[in-house]
C-alpha atoms as one frame of an Amber mdcrd trajectory, in Angstrom:
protein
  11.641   7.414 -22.372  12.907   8.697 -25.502  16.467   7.785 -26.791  16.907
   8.910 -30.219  15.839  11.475 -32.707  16.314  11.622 -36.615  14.858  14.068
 -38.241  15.181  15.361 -41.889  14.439  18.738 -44.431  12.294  20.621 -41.458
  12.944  23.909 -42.661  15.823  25.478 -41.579  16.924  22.043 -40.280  18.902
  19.581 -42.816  19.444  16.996 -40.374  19.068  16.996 -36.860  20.355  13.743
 -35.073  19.932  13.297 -31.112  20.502  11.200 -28.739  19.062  11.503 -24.896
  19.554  10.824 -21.374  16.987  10.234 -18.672  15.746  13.322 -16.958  15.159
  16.841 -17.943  15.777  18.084 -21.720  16.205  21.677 -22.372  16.765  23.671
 -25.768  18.092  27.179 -25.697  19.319  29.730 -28.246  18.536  32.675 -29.621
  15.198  33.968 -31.023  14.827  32.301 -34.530  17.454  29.803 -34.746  14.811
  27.271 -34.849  14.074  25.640 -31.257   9.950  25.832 -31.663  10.537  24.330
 -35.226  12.640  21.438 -33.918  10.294  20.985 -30.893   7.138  20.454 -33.205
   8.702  18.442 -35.182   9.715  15.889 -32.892   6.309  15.951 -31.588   4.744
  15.510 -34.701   5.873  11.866 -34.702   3.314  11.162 -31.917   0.660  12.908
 -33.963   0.195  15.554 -31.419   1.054  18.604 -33.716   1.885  19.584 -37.114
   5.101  20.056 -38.641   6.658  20.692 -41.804   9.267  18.317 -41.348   9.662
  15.417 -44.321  11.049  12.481 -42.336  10.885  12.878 -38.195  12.082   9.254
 -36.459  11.981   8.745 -32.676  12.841   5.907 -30.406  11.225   5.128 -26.732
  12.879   2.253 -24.979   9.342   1.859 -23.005   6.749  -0.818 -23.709   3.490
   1.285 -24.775  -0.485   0.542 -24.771  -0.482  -0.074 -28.640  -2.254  -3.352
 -28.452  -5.689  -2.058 -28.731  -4.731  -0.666 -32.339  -3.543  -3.758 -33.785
   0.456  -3.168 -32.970   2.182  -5.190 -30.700   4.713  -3.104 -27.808   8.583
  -3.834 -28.066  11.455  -2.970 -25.998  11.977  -0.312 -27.972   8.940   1.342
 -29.857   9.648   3.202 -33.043   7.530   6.141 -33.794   7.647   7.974 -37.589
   6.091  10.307 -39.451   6.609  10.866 -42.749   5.164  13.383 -45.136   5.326
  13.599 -49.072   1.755  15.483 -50.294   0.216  14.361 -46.660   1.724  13.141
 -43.438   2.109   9.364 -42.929   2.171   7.821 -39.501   3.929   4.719 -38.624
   4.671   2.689 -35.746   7.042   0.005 -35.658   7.051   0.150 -39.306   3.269
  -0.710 -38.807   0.991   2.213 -40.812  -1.187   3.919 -38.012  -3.974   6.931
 -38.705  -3.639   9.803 -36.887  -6.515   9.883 -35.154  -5.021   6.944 -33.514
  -1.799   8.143 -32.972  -2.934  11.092 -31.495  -5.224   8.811 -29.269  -2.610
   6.219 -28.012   0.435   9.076 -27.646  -1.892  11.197 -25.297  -1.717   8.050
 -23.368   1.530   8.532 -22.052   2.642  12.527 -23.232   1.531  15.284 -21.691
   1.928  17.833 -23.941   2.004  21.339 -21.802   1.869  24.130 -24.591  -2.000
  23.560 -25.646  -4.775  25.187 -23.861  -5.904  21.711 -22.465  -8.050  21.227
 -19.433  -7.723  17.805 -19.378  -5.183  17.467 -16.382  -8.240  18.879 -13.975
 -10.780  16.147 -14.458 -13.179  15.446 -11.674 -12.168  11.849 -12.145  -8.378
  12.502 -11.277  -9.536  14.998  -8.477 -11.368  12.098  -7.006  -9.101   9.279
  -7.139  -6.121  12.104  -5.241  -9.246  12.439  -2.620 -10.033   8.612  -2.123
  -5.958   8.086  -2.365  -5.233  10.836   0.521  -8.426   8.612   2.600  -7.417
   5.306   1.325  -3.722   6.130   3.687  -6.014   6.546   6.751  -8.710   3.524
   6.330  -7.083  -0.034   5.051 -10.895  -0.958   3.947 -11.581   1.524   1.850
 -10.561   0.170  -1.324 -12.802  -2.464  -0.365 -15.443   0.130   0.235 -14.717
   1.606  -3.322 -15.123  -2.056  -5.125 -18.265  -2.277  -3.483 -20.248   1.141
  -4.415 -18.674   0.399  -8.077 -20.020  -3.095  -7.823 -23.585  -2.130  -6.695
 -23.488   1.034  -9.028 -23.070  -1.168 -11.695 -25.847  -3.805 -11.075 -27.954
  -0.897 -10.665 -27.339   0.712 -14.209 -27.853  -3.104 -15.844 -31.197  -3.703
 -13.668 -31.758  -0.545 -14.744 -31.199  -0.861 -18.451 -33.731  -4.401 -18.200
 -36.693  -2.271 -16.458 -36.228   0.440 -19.060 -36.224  -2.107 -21.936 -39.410
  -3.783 -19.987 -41.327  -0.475 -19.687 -40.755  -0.209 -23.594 -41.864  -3.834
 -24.704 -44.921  -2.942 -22.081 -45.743  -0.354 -24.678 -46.475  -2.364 -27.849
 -46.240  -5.903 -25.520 -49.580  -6.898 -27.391 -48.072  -5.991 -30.753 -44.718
  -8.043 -29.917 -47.285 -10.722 -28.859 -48.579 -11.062 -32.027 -45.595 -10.785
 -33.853 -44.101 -13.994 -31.739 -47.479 -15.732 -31.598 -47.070 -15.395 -35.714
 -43.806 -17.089 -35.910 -44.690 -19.701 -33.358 -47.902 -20.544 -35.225 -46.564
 -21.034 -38.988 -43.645 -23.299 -37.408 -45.522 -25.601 -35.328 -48.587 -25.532
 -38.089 -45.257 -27.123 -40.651 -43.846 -29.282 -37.822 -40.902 -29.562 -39.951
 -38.642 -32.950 -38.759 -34.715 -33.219 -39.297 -34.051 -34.771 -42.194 -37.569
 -34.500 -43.719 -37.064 -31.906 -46.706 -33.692 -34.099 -47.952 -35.955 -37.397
 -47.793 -38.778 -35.038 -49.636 -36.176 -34.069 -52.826 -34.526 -37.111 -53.139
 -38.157 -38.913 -53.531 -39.488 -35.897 -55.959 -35.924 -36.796 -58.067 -37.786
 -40.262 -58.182 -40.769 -39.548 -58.940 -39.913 -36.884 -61.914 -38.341 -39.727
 -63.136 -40.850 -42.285 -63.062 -42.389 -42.629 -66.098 -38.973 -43.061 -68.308
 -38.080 -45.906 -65.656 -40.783 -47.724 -66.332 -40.777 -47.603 -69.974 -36.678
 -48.011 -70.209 -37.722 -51.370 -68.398 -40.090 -52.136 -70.576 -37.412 -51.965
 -72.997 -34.814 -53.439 -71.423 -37.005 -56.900 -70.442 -36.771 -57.794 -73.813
 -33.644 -59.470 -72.997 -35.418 -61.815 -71.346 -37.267 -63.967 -74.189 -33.143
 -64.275 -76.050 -32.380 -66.037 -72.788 -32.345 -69.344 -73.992 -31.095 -68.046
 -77.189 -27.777 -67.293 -75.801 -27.602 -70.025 -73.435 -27.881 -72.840 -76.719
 -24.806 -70.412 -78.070 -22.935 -70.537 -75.426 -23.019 -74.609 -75.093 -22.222
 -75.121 -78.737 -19.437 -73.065 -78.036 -18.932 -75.393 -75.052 -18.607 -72.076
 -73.192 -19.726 -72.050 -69.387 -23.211 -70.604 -69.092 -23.400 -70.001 -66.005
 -22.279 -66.504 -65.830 -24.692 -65.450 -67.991 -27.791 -66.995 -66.081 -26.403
 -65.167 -62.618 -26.676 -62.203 -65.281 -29.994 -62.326 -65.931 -31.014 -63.145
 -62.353 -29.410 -60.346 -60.934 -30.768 -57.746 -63.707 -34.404 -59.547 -63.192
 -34.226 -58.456 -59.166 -33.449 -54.805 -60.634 -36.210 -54.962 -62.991 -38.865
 -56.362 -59.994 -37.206 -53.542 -57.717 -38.981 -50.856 -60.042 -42.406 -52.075
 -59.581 -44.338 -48.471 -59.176 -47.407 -50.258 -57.779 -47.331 -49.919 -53.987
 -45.616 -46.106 -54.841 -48.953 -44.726 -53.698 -47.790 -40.497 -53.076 -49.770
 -38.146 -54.185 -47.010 -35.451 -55.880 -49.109 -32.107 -55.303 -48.898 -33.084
 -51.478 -45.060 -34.057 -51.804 -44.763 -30.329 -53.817 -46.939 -28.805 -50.550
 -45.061 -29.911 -48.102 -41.245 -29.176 -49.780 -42.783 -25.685 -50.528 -43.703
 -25.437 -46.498 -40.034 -26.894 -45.436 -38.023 -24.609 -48.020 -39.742 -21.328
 -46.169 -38.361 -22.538 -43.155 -34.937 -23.072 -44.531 -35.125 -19.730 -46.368
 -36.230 -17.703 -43.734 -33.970 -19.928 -40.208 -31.322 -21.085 -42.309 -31.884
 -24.896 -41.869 -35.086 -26.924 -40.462 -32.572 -27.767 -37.243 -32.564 -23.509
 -36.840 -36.438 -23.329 -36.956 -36.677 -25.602 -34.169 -34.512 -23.526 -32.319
 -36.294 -20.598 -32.838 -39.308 -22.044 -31.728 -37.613 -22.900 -28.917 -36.793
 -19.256 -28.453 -39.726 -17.679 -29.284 -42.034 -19.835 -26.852 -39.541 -18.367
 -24.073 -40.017 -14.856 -25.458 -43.599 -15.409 -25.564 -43.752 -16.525 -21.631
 -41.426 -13.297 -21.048 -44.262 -10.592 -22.820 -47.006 -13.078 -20.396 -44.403
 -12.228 -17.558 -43.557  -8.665 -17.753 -45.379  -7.532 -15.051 -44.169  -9.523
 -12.587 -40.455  -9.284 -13.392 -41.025  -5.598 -13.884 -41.971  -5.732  -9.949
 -38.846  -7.838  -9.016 -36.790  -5.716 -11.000 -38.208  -2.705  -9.067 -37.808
  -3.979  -5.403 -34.256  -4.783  -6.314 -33.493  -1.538  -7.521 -35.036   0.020
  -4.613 -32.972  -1.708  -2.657 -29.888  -1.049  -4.640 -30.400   2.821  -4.713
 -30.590   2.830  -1.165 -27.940   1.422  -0.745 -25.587   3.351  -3.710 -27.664
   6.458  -1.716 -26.314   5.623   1.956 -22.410   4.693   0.261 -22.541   7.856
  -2.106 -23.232  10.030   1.281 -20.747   8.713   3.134 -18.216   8.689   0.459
 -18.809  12.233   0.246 -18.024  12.732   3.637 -14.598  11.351   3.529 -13.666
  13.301   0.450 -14.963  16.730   2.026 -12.661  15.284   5.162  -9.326  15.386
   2.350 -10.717  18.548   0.811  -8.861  21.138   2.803  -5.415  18.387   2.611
  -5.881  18.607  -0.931  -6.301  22.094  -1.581  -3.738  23.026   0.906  -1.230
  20.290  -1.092  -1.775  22.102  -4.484  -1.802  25.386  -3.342   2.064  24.753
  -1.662   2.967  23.883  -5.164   1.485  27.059  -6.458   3.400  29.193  -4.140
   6.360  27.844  -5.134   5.615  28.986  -8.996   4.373  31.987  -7.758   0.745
  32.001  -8.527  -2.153  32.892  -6.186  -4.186  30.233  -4.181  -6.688  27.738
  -5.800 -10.214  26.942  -4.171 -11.427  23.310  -4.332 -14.975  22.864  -3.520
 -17.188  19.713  -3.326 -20.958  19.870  -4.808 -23.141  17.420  -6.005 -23.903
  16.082  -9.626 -25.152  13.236 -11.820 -24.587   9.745  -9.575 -21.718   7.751
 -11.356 -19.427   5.119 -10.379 -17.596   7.505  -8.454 -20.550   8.753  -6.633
 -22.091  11.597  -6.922 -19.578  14.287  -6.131 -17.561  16.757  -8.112 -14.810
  19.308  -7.698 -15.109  22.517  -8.797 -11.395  24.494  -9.314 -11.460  28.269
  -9.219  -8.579  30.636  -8.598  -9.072  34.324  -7.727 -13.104  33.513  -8.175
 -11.572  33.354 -12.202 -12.800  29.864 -13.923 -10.229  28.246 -15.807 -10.754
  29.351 -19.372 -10.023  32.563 -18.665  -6.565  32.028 -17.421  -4.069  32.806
 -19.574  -1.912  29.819 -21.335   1.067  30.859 -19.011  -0.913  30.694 -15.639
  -3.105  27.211 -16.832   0.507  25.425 -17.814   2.009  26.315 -14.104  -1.240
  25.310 -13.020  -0.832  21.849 -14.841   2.390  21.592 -13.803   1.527  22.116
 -10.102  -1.472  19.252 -10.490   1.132  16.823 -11.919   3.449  17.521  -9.223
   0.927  17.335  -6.596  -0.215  13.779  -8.427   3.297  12.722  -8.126   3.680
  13.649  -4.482   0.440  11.914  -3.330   0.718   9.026  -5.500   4.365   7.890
  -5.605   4.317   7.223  -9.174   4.197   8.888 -12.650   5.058   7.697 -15.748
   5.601   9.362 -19.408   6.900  12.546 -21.126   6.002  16.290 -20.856   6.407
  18.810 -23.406   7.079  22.601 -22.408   6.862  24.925 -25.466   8.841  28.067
 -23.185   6.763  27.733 -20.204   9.493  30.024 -18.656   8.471  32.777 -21.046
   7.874  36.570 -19.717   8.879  35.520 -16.108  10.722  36.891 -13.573  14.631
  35.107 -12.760  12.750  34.170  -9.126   9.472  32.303 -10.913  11.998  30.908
 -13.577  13.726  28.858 -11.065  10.615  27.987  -8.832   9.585  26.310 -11.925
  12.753  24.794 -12.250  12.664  23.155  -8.607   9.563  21.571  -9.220  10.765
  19.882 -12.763  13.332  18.728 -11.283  11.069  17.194  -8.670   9.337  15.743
 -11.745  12.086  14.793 -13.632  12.417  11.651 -11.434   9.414  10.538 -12.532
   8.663  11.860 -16.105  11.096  12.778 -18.873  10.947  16.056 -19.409  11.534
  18.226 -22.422  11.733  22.282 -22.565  12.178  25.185 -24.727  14.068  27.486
 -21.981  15.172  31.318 -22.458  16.062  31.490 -18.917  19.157  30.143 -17.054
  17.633  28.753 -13.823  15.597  25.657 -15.895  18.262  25.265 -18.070  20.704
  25.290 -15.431  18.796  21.908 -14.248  19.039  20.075 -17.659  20.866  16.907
 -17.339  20.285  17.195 -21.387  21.203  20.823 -22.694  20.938  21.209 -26.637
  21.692  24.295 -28.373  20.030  25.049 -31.086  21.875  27.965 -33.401  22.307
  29.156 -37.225  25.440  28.929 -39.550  24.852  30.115 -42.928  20.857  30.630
 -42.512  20.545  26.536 -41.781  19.719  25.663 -38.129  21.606  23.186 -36.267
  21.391  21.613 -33.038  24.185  20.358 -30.456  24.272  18.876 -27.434  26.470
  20.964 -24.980  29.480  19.988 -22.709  29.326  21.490 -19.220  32.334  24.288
 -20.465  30.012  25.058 -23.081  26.842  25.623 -20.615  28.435  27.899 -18.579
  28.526  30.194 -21.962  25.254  29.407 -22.619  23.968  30.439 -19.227  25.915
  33.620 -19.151  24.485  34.449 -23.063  20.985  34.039 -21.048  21.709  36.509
 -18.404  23.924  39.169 -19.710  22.836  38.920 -24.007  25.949  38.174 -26.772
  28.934  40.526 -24.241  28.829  37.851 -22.213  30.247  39.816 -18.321  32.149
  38.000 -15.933  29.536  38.565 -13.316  27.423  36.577 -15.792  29.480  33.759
 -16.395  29.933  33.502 -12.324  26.186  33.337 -12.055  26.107  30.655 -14.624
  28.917  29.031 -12.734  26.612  29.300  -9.504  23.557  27.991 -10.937  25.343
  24.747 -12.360  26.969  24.189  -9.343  23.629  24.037  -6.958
């Protein structure tokens, strides 16, 4: 949930500093002091709206999904947006686009002021109809795993004979193509260690020629042999040295006999030529061999194709049938919930005061969650022409009725005045059910009625002094003023403030 808001030079707004409660959040005062502009801009730190705010900070004490964009969750997650010539987005002081912002926020906000269809998906419809089944059969998740599990094989089988039926189509050209590569390796039949053998031998040979004649050279050393001994005696100097000298440097000399070096150097040239095409083109002569490897499988594939093609086909025969009989049945449990369902939403509906929905079941596309799909109408009217006051109780109602079914929801909701242009008796039916929700989402609200606000267990006013907006949190004396200023305008009445009284006190 979030805990704290900092938020700077928004306009009106100097500073506005808050800190929050669990439950439901609700800012009231009077047209124009600035409660849309302080709403956008705390949303505007999750990316999920634009504000002309310069600095907006704001704390959730909630671990978050923020792993998949390279930022690691905390205890408490710090989300800020900062804007000099464009808006900066940063969480826990990590930079973050806002494309992915926007992405990971929607994750857990639910931001009820947009014209969003989202909350109607066939997918959530679905899992509320295999959720209200799942309480009657203890094997049907089982069931589920299974058509997923066989729906899935089916789509990769399915991918493989797709891919065959293509390489059938140029299978003699991709024959070629492998027979090509298979022929010019095995026609080198390079060996490991052959092409560094091959250059260290070419090194030699380049060389050759200067060898021998250094050598020629250098035996000259030979005929002052006894020379130098006769010095070294008259100098009654050991000679011995000198004669393990010459012995050693006459095994050298012997060493570089060229005569049995029978390679013919244009073959030697060939052959590096053939080895350094390999390397060039695999990457080493090991990596050629591999590929050979690889491409001799490839090549019995193309010889094979028709015979896995008819594997792959009995198997997928068999595994539509199967998807087919599951997919009918599932069907049949979901049109068993349908009514349940409809009947479910519908009770929230009548408690905000709007006319009855119609959930049908027809057939579509075969997924992984069969091949059903809900269709939501109200008054025979599709959803895009409702207007954004009927489509947010609408929301609100599906959330509720997810929460009821489910046991469990988890995030925040934004109201931008979803309590605007309605009567005091649809004011507070929207009230009840946020405070239903408020147990399992925090809530926040722009209110201009005194039922919802009368449920706030967080009630900020925002107000002017001296043309700059400011915003306070309100003590329960204070509320009751509020209230009244709600029902009765600025001359506040008693009967208002004993209404206020009334609505604080239930």
């Amino acid at each position: 949930m979030i805990k704290k808001i900092f938020m700077r030079e928004n306009l009106s707004f100097k500073i506005a500093e808050l800190e929050i409660e669990k439950g439901l959040t609700v800012f009231t005062g009077l047209s124009g002091a600035g409660k849309s502009i302080l709403f956008k801009g705390i949303i505007s730190a999750f990316a999920l709206c634009d504000s002309e705010a310069k600095f907006v900070e704001v704390l959730i004490d909630d671990e978050i999904n923020s792993k998949d964009f390279g930022i690691e969750s905390e205890e408490e997650n710090v989300f800020k947006m900062l804007k000099e010539k464009n808006s900066k987005y940063f969480l826990n002081n990590q930079s973050i686009t806002k494309k992915s912002l926007n992405s990971l926020s929607k994750s857990f906000i639910k931001y009820l002021s947009v014209k969003d269809n989202n909350e109607f998906s066939n997918e959530r419809f679905l899992r509320l109809l295999d959720f209200m089944h799942k309480e009657k059969d203890k094997n049907f998740d089982d069931f589920l795993l299974d058509f997923e599990k066989n729906f899935n094989a089916y789509c990769e089988k399915n991918e493989i004979l797709n891919k065959i039926k293509e390489e059938e189509k140029r299978v003699e050209e991709l024959k070629e193509l492998t027979l090509m590569q298979i022929d010019r390796i095995e026609k080198i039949k390079p060996k490991i260690g052959e092409y560094e053998e091959l250059m260290s031998l070419k090194k030699r040979l380049s060389k050759k020629d200067k060898i021998i004649e250094a050598w020629q050279k250098a035996n000259a050393i030979f005929e002052l042999e006894n020379v130098v001994n006769e010095a070294l005696n008259l100098s009654d100097k050991d000679s011995a040295f000198f004669t393990d000298c010459l012995n050693e440097l006459r095994l050298i000399s012997e060493s570089q006999n060229f005569d049995d070096f029978d390679f013919d150097i244009e073959e030697i040239l060939n052959r590096i030529e053939d080895l350094s095409y390999l390397i060039k083109k695999y990457g080493s002569i090991e990596q050629s061999l591999e590929i050979l490897k690889d491409k001799k499988k490839e090549l019995e594939h193309y010889e094979n194709l028709s015979f896995e093609k008819k594997e792959l086909e009995k198997e997928l025969q068999e595994l539509s049938k199967n998807i087919e009989e599951k997919s009918k049945l599932l069907s049949s449990y979901r049109k068993e919930n349908l009514k349940p369902l409809e009947e479910l939403l519908n009770s929230y509906l009548s408690k905000l005061y709007m006319k009855d929905v119609k959930l049908e079941l027809k057939d579509t596309v075969l997924s992984k969650f069969g091949k059903d799909e809900v269709k939501l109408s109200i008054n025979e009217a599709e959803l895009k022409n409702l207007s954004s006051g009927e489509l947010n109780r609408l929301r609100l109602a599906f959330i509720a009725l997810e929460c009821k079914l489910l046991n469990f929801g988890k995030g925040i909701i934004f109201l931008d005045e979803i309590d605007a242009n309605l009567s005091g008796k649809e004011a507070m039916s929207i009230a009840t059910v946020l405070k239903e929700l408020s147990s399992f989402y925090q809530i926040f609200a722009i209110s201009h009625l005194p039922q919802l606000s009368s449920m706030a267990k967080n009630h900020f006013l925002v107000e002017k002094e001296n043309d700059k907006s400011i915003v306070r949190k309100l003590a329960d004396d204070e509320r009751i003023v509020e209230l009244a200023r709600m029902v009765s305008g600025e001359n506040i009445s008693t009967e208002a403030l004993d209404f206020a009284k009334t609505l604080l006190s239930s």
